[in-house]
C-alpha angles and dihedrals in degrees: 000000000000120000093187129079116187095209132080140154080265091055110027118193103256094166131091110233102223120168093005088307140093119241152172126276109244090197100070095202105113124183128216133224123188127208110266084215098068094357088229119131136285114177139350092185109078121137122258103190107204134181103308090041084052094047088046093053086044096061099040087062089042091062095037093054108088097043096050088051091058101041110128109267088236096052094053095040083058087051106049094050098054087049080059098043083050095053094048088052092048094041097109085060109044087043076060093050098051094035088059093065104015104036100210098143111247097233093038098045107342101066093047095055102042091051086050090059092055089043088050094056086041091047097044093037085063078056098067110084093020099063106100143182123227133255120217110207113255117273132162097014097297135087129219135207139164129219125189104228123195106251083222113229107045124173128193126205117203144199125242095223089071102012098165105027085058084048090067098042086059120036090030096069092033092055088051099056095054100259129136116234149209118201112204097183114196115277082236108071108008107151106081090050093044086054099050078080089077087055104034086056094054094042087068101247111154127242116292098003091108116021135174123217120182125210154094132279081298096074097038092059089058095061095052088043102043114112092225113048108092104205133013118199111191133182122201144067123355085238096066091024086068094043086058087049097052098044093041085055085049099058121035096337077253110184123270131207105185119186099193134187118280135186099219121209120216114196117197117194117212087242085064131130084255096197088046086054102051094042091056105046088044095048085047092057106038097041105113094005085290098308103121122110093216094047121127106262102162124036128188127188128177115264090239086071096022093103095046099039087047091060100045092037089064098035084059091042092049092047080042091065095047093080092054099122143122112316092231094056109094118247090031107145100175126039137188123296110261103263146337101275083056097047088054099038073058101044097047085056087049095047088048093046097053098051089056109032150016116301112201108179134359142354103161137131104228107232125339098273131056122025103278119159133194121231099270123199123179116192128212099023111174120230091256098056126113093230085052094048106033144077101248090182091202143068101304132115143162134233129207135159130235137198106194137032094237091052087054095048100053081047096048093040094047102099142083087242126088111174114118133345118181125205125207119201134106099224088105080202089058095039086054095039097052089044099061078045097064114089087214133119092228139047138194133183111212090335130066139167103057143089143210125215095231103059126057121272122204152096148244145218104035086339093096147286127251124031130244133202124039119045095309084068088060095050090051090058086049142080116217111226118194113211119192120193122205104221098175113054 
């Protein structure tokens, strides 16, 4: 296997890799990204592919298509797990090239998501031959069975706070299933992605199978509007998720896979495991600096612990920010926000907050360069209230009391998002019972804020529509074909 990787923070990949090669953009519009850390600039030169480098890109996985379909189980199997051994090699770098524009610090965030993108492209390579259709027993003279066929031309937008491990989620189940597709990582933080070509190359993987194309929301937009690609699955806000839905409805009525924002509650019962539940809840607003869809935004906690959660909640929050420092620094556990528009959008929550309601703990920008920002809790914030209601997408929560299950459940259950909600208690009737009560996607007893390849991970409500991971990620890159035999003629 390769011991050599073309790419470092000193020669950054500025090319598109379309058809198994890199190539210049035809559209001469670049964009630029700076580094969170020291907010100076990294790079003006990244691609912005545009309507020729799409169509290019189009027509690569076009050609590609029935061949890939066809490709031997075991041969893309064999291909798809040496993309993921490569990526695991190459993951210091790539964790450098995603830390330079995006400061999550490799051991504390970096290292997690690149290796779940390998352990996406093992786990959906066993998938392969394994992924069957069903038999109806014979009645009335005909049979019936069912056969999951690739949609072709496939395309994945993802989001700059987990740009390879999204990466994983996405391509990995679509390659498996025989599609083509066509990988649009976030302007933000591109590297990473634009390097993956060196290694997609060398996995085997043919021309135009897995492609990387650069850009904004422009280019975005020409993949969910584009006649010929058959599914988009897009990770990000509800605003733009329902602007891919809209223009994917408007062309070819193309599918759509949309992993939205949440606000995730989090109700701890006064039984519970109450240093499980602090660690938790602290651990599900501070990974990645807050951004993170699934974090623990609201917390509720019964009045009889409020007092003492409360207490070891911020003396964990406040420890916890201790270890806010430069990515590179060993033992850093929080970085910077990801730019400048998102430590504002932050600090603009945080400045309003604190005028109409309890700050405990909190509310400070971390040195004077840099957008640092420290773990932030308001108490008592009442259902109408912006940091109740919106995604904050930093390190920000609220924390309010209860006195009754039912009372938690209305709150929990009083927003347009619908992720992920976590219960702490340790009455396994009540944890059950609480669970089948949250409208949420997603679950979790006396944990929250995480996911496992092999179940499905989504929302519902405006948090999104579709599931990935598991074998549900596989149906969504699939059409389901219906063949009847006539046994009697």
């Amino acid at each position: 296997m390769s011991s050599t990787f073309p790419f470092s923070l000193s020669n950054l990949p500025t090319q598109l890799f379309i058809n198994n090669e890199y190539t210049t953009p035809q559209n001469p519009t670049t964009l630029s990204v700076s580094n969170p850390t020291t907010n100076t600039l990294v790079s003006n030169r990244v691609p912005l592919a545009g309507e020729s480098d799409v169509e290019a890109a189009v027509a690569a996985a076009e050609a590609a298509f029935p061949a890939w379909k066809s490709t031997p189980a075991a041969t893309r199997r064999s291909i798809m797990l040496k993309f993921a051994a490569l990526v695991e090699q190459h993951s210091a770098i790539l964790g450098e090239l995603t830390r330079i524009t995006l400061g999550a610090p490799y051991e504390a965030f970096g290292k997690f998501e690149i290796s779940l993108c390998a352990q996406s492209f093992e786990y959906n390579a066993g998938w392969i031959d394994k992924f069957a259709g069903e038999a109806y027993p014979q009645q009335d003279g005909f049979m019936r069975i069912t056969r999951h066929e690739p949609l072709g031309v496939t395309a994945g937008i993802v989001p700059w706070n987990g740009p390879l491990g999204t990466v994983g989620l996405k391509a990995a189940p679509a390659l498996a299933t025989g599609n083509c597709f066509i990988l649009k990582p976030s302007e933000k933080t591109p590297f990473a992605a634009l390097a993956l070509g060196r290694l997609i190359r060398e996995a085997g993987f043919p021309p135009g199978v897995f492609q990387v194309l650069s850009g904004d929301g422009s280019t975005g937009a020409l993949l969910a509007s584009h006649m010929r690609i058959r599914k988009v699955s897009f990770t990000g806000s509800i605003a733009t998720g329902k602007r891919i839905q809209k223009m994917a409805a408007e062309s070819n009525l193309k599918r759509v896979t949309l992993e939205l924002g949440g606000k995730s509650p989090a109700v701890v019962f006064d039984d519970c495991n109450l240093d499980n539940a602090v660690t938790w809840c602290v651990n599900a607003i501070t990974a990645n600096s807050g951004q993170v869809c699934f974090a623990a935004s609201r917390v509720y906690v019964q009045a009889g612990i409020m007092s003492e959660f409360s207490r070891r909640y911020k003396a964990a929050l406040e420890q916890r920010a201790k270890a806010i420092n430069d990515p590179e620094e060993k033992g850093t556990l929080m970085g910077p926000l990801v730019d400048e528009a998102q430590f504002k959008r932050v600090q603009g929550f945080v400045e309003r907050g604190t005028q109409a309601h309890a700050l405990l703990t909190g509310g400070q920008r971390v040195g004077e360069k840099g957008f640092f920002i420290q773990p932030t809790v308001f108490t008592d914030v009442e259902p109408d209230a912006e940091l109740y209601r919106e995604e904050i997408f930093g390190p920000v929560s609220i924390l309010n009391s209860f006195k009754t299950e039912e009372e938690v459940l209305a709150k929990a259950n009083a927003t347009e998002y619908g992720l992920m909600a976590g219960v702490f208690t340790q009455d396994i009737n009540r944890a059950m019972r609480v669970a089948s009560e949250f409208e949420s996607g997603m679950v979790g007893i006396n944990c929250i804020s995480l996911n496992f390849l092999n179940v499905p991970f989504g929302g519902s409500k405006q948090s999104g529509l579709g599931r990935e991971c598991g074998r549900a990620a596989l149906e969504h890159f699939t059409e389901t074909k219906t063949v009847m035999i006539n046994l009697s003629y």
